[in-house]
N, C-alpha and C positions, 0 to 999 in steps of 0.2 A: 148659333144661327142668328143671322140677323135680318131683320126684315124694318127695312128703312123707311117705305111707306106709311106713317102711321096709320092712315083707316083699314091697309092690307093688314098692317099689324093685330085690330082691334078685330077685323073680320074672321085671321087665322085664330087666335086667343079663343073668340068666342066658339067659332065652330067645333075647336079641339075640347074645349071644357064642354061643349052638349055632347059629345062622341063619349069623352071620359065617363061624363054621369048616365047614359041612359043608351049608349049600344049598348044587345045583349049580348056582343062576343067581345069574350075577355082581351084576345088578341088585339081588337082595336082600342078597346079602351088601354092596354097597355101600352098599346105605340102612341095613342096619343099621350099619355102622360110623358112619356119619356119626348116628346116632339116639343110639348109645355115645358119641360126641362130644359131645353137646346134652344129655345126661344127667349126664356129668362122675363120675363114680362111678371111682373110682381101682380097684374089682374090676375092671373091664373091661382095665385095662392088659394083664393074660399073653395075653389074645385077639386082644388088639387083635397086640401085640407078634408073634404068632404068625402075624398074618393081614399082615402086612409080606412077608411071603413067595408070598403067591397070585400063583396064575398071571394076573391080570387085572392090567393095567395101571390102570385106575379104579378099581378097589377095594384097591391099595396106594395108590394117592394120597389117596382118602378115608383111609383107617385112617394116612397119616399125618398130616390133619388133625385125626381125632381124636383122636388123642396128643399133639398140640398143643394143644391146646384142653382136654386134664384134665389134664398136667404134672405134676402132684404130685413125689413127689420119689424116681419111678422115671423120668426121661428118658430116651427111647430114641436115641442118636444113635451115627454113626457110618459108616461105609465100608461097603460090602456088595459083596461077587463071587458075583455068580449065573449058576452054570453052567450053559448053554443047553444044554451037548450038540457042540455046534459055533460056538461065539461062546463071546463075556459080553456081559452087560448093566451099567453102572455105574449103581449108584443110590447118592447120598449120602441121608442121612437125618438132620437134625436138627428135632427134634419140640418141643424144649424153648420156641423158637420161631415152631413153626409150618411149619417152611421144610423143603422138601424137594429136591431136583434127582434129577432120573431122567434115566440115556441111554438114547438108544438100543442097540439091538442092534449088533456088531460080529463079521460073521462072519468066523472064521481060519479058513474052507475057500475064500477065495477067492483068487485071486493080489491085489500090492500096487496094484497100480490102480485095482482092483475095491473094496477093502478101503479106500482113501485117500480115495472122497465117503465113508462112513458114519463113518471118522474124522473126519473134517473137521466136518461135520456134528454131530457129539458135543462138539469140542471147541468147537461154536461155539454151543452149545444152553447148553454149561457157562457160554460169556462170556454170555451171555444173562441168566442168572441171576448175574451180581455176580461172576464169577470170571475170573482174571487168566488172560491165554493161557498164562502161565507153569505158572500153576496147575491150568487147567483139559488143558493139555500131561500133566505127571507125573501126574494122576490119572485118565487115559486109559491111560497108559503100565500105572501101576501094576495097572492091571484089566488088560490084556493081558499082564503080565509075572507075575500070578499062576496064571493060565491054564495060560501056557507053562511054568511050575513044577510044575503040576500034573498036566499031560496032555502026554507025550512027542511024540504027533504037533503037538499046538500048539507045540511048542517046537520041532521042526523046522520049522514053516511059517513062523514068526516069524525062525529063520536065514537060510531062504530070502529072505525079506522082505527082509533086511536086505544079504541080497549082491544084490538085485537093488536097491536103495537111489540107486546110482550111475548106471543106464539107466533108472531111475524117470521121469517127467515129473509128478511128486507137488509138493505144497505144501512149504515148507520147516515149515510148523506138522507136518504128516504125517510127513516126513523123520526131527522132532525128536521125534516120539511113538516111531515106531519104534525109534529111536537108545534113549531112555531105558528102553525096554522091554525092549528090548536086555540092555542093562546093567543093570536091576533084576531082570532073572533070571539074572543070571550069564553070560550067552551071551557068549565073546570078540566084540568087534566083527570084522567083517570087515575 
């Protein structure tokens, strides 16, 4: 979409990025992002960039299409740990382009049986999109080992985890998440 007026231009840019950050229906803030997308106007990147963060699951994924689709030469990419409170959520993020990968939620208030289908399930959401179990393994790991660096009860629940490991009846991909997550926060293995 183009919009050849520059001050229309700067007037649609701006109005879309207040819509994006601060309506409280996701719907519009998702059309706007996606509208910032089709406009391509390299202002909208700090909004867009900022609206990666919403609470909405479809309105991070639009805003990371449209940061693919204006690229310029601010790319947003990279790892994100977004603390739920009682989980993480892994989302990778590369926009340059176009690609994004979001997990699922992974709650460390449950015990490891509980916790082992939403692992599973993440790392297999990961292979899904192009990612080696190897890799989609440590980058599962590494969201839950920042957690447990973070927040002392998660990092007791993660030890726990990890001594119940042996009477587990978990996947050895789950096993090996644990394990790495383990040891990327320091935690002596058991």
């Amino acid at each position: 979409m183009v919009i050849k007026n520059p001050s229309y231009r700067v007037m649609a840019v701006s109005s879309l990025c207040n819509a994006l950050l601060s309506d409280p229906d996701a719907t519009v803030r998702g059309s706007a992002a996606e509208a910032l997308g089709k406009i391509g106007d390299e202002d909208a990147i700090p909004a867009l960039t900022e609206a990666l963060s919403d609470e909405n699951r479809e309105v991070r994924q639009r805003v990371a299409k449209a940061l693919g689709k204006i690229g310029g030469n601010n790319p947003v990419s990279g790892d994100r740990i977004i603390n739920t409170g009682g989980g993480n959520y892994y989302e990778s993020i590369n926009t340059s382009g176009g690609n994004y990968i979001q997990g699922d939620y992974i709650s460390m208030n449950q015990n490891l049986s509980q916790a082992a289908t939403e692992i599973q399930d993440l790392v297999e959401q990961l292979q899904g999109r192009g990612v080696t179990v190897d890799d989609a393994q440590e980058q599962v790991a590494r969201g839950m080992a920042t957690q447990a660096q973070n927040d002392p009860t998660m990092r007791g629940k993660l030890v726990k985890w990890g001594q119940s490991l042996g009477d587990a009846t978990v996947s050895d991909v789950v096993k090996g998440v644990v394990k790495l997550a383990i040891r990327s926060a320091g935690i002596p293995l058991p």
